[in-house]
N, C-alpha and C positions, 0 to 999 in steps of 0.2 A: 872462584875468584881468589885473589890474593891479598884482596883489601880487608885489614883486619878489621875494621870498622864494621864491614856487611858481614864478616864472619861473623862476629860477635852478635849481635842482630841476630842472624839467622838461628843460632845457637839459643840465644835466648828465646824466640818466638819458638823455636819446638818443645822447651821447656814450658811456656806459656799454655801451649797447646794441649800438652799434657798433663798439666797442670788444673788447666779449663775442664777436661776429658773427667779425670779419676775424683774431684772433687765435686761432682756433679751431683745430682739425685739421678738415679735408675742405675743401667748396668752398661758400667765402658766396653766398648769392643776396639779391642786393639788389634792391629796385624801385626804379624811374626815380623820382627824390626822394626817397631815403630820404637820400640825401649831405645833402638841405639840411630836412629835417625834414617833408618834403610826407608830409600826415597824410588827406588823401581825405576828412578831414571824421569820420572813424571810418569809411566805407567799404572794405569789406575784397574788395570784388567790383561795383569801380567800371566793370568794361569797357564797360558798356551805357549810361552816364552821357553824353551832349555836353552839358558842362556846366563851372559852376567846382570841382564835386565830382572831374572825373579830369584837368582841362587843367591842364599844368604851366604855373606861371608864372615867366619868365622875369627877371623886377625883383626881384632878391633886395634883403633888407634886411638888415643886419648883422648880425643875430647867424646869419641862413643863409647867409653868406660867410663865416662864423666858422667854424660847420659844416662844410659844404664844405671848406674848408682842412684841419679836424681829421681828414676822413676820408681825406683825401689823403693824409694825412701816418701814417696807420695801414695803408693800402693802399702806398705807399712802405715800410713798415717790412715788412709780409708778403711784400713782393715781393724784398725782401733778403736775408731771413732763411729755407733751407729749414728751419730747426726747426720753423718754422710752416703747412711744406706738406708735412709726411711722406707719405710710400706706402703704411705700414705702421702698423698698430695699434699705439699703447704700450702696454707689456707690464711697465712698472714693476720694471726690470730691465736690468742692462745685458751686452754680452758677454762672454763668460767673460777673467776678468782686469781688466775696465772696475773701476773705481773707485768709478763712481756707476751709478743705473741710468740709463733714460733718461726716466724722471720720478718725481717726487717730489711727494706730496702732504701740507703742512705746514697745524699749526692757526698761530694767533696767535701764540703761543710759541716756534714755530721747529722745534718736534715733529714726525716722523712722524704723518700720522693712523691713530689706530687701526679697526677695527672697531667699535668702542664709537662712536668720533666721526664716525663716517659713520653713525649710525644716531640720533646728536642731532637731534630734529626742531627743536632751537630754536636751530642751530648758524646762523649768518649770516657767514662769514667762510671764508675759503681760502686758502691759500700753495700755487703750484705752481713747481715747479723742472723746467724742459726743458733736457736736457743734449743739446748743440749737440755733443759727442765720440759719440752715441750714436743717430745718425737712420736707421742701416742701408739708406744705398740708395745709389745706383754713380751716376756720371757717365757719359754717353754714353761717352766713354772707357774707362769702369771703374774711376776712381777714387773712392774712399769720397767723400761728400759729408759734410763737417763744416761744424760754424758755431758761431757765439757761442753760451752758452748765457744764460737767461735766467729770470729771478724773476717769477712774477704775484701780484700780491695783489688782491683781492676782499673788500670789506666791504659789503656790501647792509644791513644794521643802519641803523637812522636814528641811531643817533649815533655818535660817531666809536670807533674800537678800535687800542690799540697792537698792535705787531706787533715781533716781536722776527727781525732776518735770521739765516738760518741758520751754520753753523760754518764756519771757513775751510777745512774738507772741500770747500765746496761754490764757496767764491771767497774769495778776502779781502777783496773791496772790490767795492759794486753801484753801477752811475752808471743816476740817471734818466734812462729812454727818454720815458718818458712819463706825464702824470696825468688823469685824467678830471676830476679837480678843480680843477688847476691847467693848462690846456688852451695858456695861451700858453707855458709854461715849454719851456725850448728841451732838445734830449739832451743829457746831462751837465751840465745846471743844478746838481745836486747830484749827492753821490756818499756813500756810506755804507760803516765799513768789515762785518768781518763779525760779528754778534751784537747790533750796534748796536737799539736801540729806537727805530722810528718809530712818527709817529699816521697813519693813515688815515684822510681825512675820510670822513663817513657816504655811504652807497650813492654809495661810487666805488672806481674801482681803479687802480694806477699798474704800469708796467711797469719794472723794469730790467733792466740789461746785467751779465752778468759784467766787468768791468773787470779783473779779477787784483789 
């Protein structure tokens, strides 16, 4: 298409995607191009293809060296962060004495989700809080493995939704790790203290850092 408007969109949902992918618990499996947006044409079982449907090409154009960069820079972030490669199931909960547990699933508000709101089929929005004090697993040496902890927001909604951060329970202050929206924005561009009200543009998601 030539309409910058679905360009833009579509550029940002594979950021989204991969974004959703490499921030996950367990292990991302990526295909050779998916870093720079190589889409097979919609083939999804290209192996039998000698063709331009499975050959990677190699002359990227800017917005797939755009790509590429953003996924580097998400693959850099999961490789720093154990919170993002735990061993063990979260259990939404933390050990006896912990403070917090070791995650936290908030609506737009800032709220616990309930029962009730996990069962909203028209709910488009998430807050998760991974507590970096709470990943229960040892170092070759045996020491506890801690880390930063860290806020997700998620708005897949086509139009944008505030979002309120959570109490200073959880931090007093989040500096932006990252925006699917705002893709060149560097870590710590901004910083927010705790309760603050931000907007999340529509189907994107931004990461931050507990700062203290």
């Amino acid at each position: 298409t030539d309409n910058s408007e679905i360009a833009a969109l579509r550029a940002r949902q594979q950021r989204n995607f991969l974004a959703t992918l490499i921030i996950s618990q367990g292990v991302p499996m990526l295909l050779a191009g998916d870093e720079v947006g190589r889409t097979q044409r919609g083939n999804n079982n290209a192996y039998c293809q000698d063709s331009k449907i499975s050959w990677y090409d190699w002359e990227w154009r800017d917005d797939e060296r755009a790509l590429h960069a953003f996924t580097k820079q998400l693959i850099r972030l999961r490789r720093a962060h154990p919170v993002f490669r735990r061993t063990r199931f979260l259990e939404g909960r933390g050990s006896p004495g912990a403070d917090l547990p070791d995650v936290w699933w908030m609506r737009p508000d800032g709220r616990r989700m309930t029962q009730r709101d996990w069962r909203h089929g028209g709910a488009r929005s998430i807050g998760v809080f991974l507590n970096g004090d709470e990943i229960h697993a040892q170092t070759p040496q045996g020491d506890p493995v801690v880390d930063d902890s860290f806020l997700l927001l998620f708005n897949a909604h086509h139009e944008p939704i505030e979002f309120k951060l959570p109490t200073k329970r959880f931090g007093t202050r989040w500096k932006l790790e990252l925006s699917t929206a705002e893709p060149e924005l560097e870590p710590g561009a901004r910083s927010y203290p705790a309760r603050a009200t931000l907007v999340v543009e529509s189907r994107s998601a931004v990461v931050f850092r507990r700062g203290w």
